[in-house]
N, C-alpha and C positions, 0 to 999 in steps of 0.2 A: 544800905538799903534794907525795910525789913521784907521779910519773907512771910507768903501769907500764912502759913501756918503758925505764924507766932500769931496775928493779927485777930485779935475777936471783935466783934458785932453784934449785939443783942447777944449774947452769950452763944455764939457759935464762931468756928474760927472762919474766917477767911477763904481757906483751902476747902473748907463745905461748902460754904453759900457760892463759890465757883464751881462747883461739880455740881452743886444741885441746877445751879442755870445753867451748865452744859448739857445738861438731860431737857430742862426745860425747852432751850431753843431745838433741839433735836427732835423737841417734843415726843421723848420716852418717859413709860413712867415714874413716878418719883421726881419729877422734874418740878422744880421753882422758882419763878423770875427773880431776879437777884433784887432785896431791896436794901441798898447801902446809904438812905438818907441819914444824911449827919454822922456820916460815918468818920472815922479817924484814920484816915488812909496817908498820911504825908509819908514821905520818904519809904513810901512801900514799893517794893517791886513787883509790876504787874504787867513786865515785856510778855505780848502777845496772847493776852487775856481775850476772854471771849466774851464779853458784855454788852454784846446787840441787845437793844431793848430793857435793859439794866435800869434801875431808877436810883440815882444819887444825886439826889436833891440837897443844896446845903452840901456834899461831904468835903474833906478837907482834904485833896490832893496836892496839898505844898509839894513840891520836890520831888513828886512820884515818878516812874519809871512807867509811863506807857505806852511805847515806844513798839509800834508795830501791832497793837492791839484793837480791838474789832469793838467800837461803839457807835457802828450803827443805829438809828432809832432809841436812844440812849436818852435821858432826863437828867438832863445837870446844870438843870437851873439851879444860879446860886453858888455854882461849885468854886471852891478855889483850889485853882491849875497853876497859881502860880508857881514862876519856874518849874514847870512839871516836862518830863524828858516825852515829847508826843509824835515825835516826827513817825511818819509814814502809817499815822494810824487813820483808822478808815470810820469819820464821822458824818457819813452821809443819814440825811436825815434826823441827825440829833437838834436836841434841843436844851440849848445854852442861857436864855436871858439872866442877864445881870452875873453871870460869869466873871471869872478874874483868870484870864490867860496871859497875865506879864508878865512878859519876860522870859516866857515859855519858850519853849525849843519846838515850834510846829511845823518845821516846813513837811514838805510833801502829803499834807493831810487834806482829803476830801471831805472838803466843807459843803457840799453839792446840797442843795432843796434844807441848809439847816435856819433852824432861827437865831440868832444871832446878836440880836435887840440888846439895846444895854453893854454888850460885851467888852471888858477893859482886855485891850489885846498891846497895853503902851511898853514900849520895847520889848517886843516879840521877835523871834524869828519865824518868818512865813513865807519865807520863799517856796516857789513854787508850789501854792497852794492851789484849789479850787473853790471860790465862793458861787460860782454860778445858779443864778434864784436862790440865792442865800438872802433872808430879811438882815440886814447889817445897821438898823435903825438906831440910831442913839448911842455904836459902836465906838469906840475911841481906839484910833490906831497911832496914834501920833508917837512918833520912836519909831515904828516897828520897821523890818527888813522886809519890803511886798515885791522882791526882786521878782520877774514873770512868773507874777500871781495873776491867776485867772479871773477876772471880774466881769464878763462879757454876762448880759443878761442877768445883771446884778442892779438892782435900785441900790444908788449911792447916796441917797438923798438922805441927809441926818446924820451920815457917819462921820466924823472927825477924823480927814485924813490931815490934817496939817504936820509940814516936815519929814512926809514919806515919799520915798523916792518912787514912783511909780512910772518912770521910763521906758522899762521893759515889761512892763503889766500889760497883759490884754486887756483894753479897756470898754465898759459900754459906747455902741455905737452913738457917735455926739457927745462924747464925756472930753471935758476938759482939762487939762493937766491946771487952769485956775481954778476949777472948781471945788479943787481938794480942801479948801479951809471951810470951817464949817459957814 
């Protein structure tokens, strides 16, 4: 894993443009919204970063480490997750279109009011997630692990579940276990 201090971006390390968004969301001064597009982040370790509101459009979390990490309201269209370590991190209200979370390690993540659109999520782990009013439009889940993943109050409509076990999934009220293939 690297460490963000070795990590630079537009010629600042890492370990600054995260202290400057912790001042930011604190909203003290000197504070700066982090903007990590097209960033070169794979294999970085970033357990329990604080990237509410963060913008990483484009960046490349192959393999990263954010596992217990705070991207709420977060911009990461585009990004590639895959196999990125994410369990238990807190994505309520993020925004994902056209995302690559395969194969990723998500369970326990609050996917609550995010967009979702586009999203390759094909063999993920996602158990015990929360998609609820999540836009899951054009999503493709087909592999993934949706063991009582929360979908209640989720439009299914367009998302490619074919070959997911959603037995124990809270499902939309009249949602069909045929309904799963697109």
């Amino acid at each position: 894993m690297r460490k963000a201090k070795s990590i630079k971006h537009n010629g600042k390390t890492l370990r600054d443009i995260l202290a400057a968004h912790e001042l930011f969301f604190r909203g003290q001064e000197g504070g700066v919204r982090a903007d990590l597009s097209d960033a070169e982040l794979s294999d970085a370790d970033l357990e329990g970063v604080n990237l509410t509101g963060a913008i990483l459009r484009g960046a490349n979390l192959q393999g990263a480490n954010l596992r217990k990490a705070k991207l709420a309201s977060a911009d990461l269209s585009g990004a590639n997750l895959h196999k990125a370590e994410l369990r238990n991190t807190d994505m309520t209200e993020a925004i994902l279109p056209g995302a690559d979370l395969s194969e990723a390690q998500a369970s326990g993540i609050e996917f609550f009011r995010c967009d979702l659109s586009n999203v390759n999520f094909q063999g993920a782990q996602l158990r015990n997630i929360n998609l609820r009013l999540a836009n899951v439009k054009g999503a493709r889940f087909s592999g993934a692990d949706m063991g009582v993943a929360i979908l209640r109050e989720t439009d299914l409509t367009g998302a490619d579940l074919s070959g997911v076990d959603l037995s124990t999934a809270l499902l939309p009220k009249g949602f069909g276990l045929a309904e799963t293939v697109k």
